[in-house]
N, C-alpha and C positions, 0 to 999 in steps of 0.2 A: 708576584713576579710576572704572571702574565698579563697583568695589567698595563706594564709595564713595553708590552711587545714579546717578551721573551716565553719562547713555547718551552714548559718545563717538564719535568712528571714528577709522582711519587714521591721517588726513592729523593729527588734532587731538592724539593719543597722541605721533605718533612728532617734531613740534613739539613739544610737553612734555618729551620724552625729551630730545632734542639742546639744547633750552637750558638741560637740567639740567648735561649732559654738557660744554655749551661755556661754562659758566657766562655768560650772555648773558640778557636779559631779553628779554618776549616782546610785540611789538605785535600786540595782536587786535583789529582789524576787522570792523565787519559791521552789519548795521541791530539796533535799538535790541529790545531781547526777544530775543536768538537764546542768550542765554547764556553772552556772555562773561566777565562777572564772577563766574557760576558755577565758570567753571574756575577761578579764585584761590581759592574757599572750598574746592572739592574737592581742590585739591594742600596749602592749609594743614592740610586732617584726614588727609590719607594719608599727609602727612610727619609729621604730628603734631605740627605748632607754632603759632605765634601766625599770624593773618592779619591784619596792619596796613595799614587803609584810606588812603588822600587822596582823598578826593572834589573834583574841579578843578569851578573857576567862575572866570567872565570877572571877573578884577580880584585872583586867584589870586599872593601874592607869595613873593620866598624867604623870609622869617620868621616869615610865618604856617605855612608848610607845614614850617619846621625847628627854629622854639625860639620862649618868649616868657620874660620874663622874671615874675617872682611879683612882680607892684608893691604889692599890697594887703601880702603877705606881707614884703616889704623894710621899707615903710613901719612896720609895728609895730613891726618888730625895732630900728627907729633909733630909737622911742621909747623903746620899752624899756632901750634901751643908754644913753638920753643921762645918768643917775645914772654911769655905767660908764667912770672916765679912761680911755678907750682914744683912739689915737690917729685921726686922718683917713683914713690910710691902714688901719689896721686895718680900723676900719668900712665901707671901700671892698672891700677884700678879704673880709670877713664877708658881704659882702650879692650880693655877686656870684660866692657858691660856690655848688654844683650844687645845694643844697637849696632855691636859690628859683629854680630853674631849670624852667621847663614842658616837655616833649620835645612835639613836635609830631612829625605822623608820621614825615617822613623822619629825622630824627633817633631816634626812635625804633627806627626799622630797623635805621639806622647802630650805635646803642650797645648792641643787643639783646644779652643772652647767654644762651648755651645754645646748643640748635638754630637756625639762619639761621630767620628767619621769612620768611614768603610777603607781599610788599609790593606792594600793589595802587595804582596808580595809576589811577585810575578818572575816563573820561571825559577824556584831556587835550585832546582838539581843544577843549574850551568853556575850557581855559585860555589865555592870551595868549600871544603869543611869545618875547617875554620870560621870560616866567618857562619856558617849553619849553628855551631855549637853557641856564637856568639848572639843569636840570633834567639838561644832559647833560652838564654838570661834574659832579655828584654823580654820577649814572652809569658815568662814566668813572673815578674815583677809590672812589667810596666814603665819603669823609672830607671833614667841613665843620669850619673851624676859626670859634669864637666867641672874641672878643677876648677877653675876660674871665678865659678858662678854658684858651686852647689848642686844636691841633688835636685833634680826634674822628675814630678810625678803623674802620671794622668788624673784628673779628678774623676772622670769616665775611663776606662782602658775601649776602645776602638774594636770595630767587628775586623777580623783580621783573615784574611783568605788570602792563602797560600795556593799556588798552583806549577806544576811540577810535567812536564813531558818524559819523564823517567828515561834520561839520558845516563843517568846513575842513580844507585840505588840512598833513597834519603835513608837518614840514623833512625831506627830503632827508639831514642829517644825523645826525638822532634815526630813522629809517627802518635807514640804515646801522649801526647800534651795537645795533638790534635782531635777533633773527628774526621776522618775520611771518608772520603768519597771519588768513586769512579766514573768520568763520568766515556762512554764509549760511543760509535758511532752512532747516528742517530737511527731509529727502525723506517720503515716505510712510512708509514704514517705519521711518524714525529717530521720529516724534512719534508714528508708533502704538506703539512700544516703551516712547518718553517718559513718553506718558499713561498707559498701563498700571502704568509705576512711580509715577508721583507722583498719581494720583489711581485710590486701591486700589478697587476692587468697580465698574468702567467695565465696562460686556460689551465686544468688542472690536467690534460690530457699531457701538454709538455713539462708539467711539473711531478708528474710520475715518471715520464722517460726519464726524464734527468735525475730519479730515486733512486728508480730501477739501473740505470747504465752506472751511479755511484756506488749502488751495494756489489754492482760485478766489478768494478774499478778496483773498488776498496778489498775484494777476495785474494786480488793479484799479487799483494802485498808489496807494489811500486815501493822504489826507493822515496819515494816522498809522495807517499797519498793523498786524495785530494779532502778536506775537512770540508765544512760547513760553510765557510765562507764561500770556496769555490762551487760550490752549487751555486748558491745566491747568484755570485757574477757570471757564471753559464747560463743561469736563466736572464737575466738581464741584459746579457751579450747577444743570445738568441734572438732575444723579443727588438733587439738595436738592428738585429741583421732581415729582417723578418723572417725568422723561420718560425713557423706557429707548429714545430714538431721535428723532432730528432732525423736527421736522415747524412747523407755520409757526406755531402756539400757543409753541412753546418759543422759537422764535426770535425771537418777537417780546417776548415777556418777556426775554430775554438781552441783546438788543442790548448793554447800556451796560456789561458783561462784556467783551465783544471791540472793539468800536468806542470811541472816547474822542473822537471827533467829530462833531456835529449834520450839516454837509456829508456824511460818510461815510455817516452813518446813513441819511439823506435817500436816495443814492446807493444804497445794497442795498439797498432797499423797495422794492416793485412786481416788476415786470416781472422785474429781475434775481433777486431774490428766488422768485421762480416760477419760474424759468428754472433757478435751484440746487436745487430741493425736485423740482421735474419729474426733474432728471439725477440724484440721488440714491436716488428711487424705487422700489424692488424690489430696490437691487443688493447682493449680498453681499459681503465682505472683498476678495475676488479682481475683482470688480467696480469696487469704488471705489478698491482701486490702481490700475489701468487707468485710469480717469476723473481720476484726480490724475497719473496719470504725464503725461497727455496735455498739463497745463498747464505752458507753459515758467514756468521760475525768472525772478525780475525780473531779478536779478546784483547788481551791487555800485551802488548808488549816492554821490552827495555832498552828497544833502539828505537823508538820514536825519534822522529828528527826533528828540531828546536823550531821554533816556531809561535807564531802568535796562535793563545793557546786558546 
């Protein structure tokens, strides 16, 4: 994976590994920016196959997420035909063969060939329950049958990562069929390594402020935290504006980079804001590990706010 660019650890490697091995899909967890959905793009180029999305929303069914049928495209074809004696049943069998058949993603997954492709279910908490439950029939099997056509099987069943900002809480039973994983804020060292790869020509001096001022950010428990992305583009914004290091001109032109809320913004101005440029102050790399280590982790919450995850 990290050959790939993406800075991983452990616990996140050796879950990849055993749901390769147990052929099992993976549910990852965690607040909204940490990089979940990351890990599906990075296991789709290491394997080197297709990565096929579903992006879940409340009102999410099984036929939009597994086939649609070509109405526009049916529709010509039965003009065209009506010169043409064929019979009723012909024409019935003509129009509902797989050439006016749409694949929608999970069908898509299902009939893939070649290499199993990496299927990303993204976001299923903001889907209903209903369609979750329907969600772990296909899981469990693989193969959805369309009247029209017969059952569809995979010849491979697909590496299938599920990811979740726990806006509600998933079943019990789609938990059990999975392996989970958490994956939470990044530590000091994991987004000073981050930033280093994904926003090139950072000194490492402003790529600890920017650790250090996230792990104080992230303690405040803002209505909308800032994830991993927003580092990246605070360091890249910085380095656009030239500030070769954190001070309260920069940060006051950055806000709307890391913050996506008036309340929050409100909230780090003044006092508190002083209070982070004061502790950041003089200190060098080995400094503002220390000052970040010092701040406990939130943990896991259940109002995570929806977001690319």
């Amino acid at each position: 994976m990290e050959a790939q660019g993406y800075v991983t650890d452990r616990e996140v490697a050796t879950t990849v590994f055993l749901a390769s091995e147990l052929h099992m899909p993976v549910l990852i967890e965690g607040h909204a920016g940490v990089g979940k959905t990351e890990v599906a793009k990075v296991l789709a180029a290491s394997r080197e196959t297709e990565l096929i999305r579903l992006q879940c929303y409340e009102g999410l069914d099984a036929y939009t997420s597994l086939y649609e049928w070509n109405y526009p495209k049916q529709m010509l074809w039965i003009r065209l035909a009506e010169r043409e004696s064929l019979t009723l049943d012909a024409k019935e069998a003509h129009i509902f063969a797989s050439e006016f058949l749409l694949k929608r993603p999970l069908l898509q997954a299902i009939s893939y060939e070649g290499r199993p492709p990496v299927l990303l279910i993204d976001e299923i908490d903001r889907a209903d329950e209903e369609f979750e439950a329907f969600l772990l029939e296909v899981l469990s099997d693989f193969q959805v049958t369309i009247p029209e056509l017969g059952t569809i099987k995979a010849s491979e069943p697909p590496f299938v990562v599920l990811t979740s900002n726990r806006t509600r809480e998933l079943s019990d039973a789609l938990k059990r069929r999975c392996l989970y994983l958490w994956i939470d804020y990044p530590s000091f060292d994991k987004e000073l390594s981050i930033l280093e790869g994904k926003a090139p020509g950072v000194s490492q001096l402003l790529a600890a402020q920017i650790a250090a001022s996230m792990a104080a950010l992230r303690r405040l428990r803002l209505s909308k935290a800032p994830g991993v992305a927003e580092s990246v583009k605070w360091a890249i914004s910085l380095m656009s504006l030239g500030r070769p290091r954190l001070d309260r001109a920069g940060l006051e032109q950055t806000f709307g980079v890391v913050l996506k809320d008036r309340d929050d913004i409100e909230a780090v101005r003044g006092l508190w804001l002083d209070s982070l440029l004061e502790s950041l102050d003089g200190l060098d790399v080995e400094g503002l590990r220390e000052l970040a280590s010092a701040v406990p982790s939130p943990g896991p919450t259940r109002t995570a706010s929806a977001g690319e995850g």
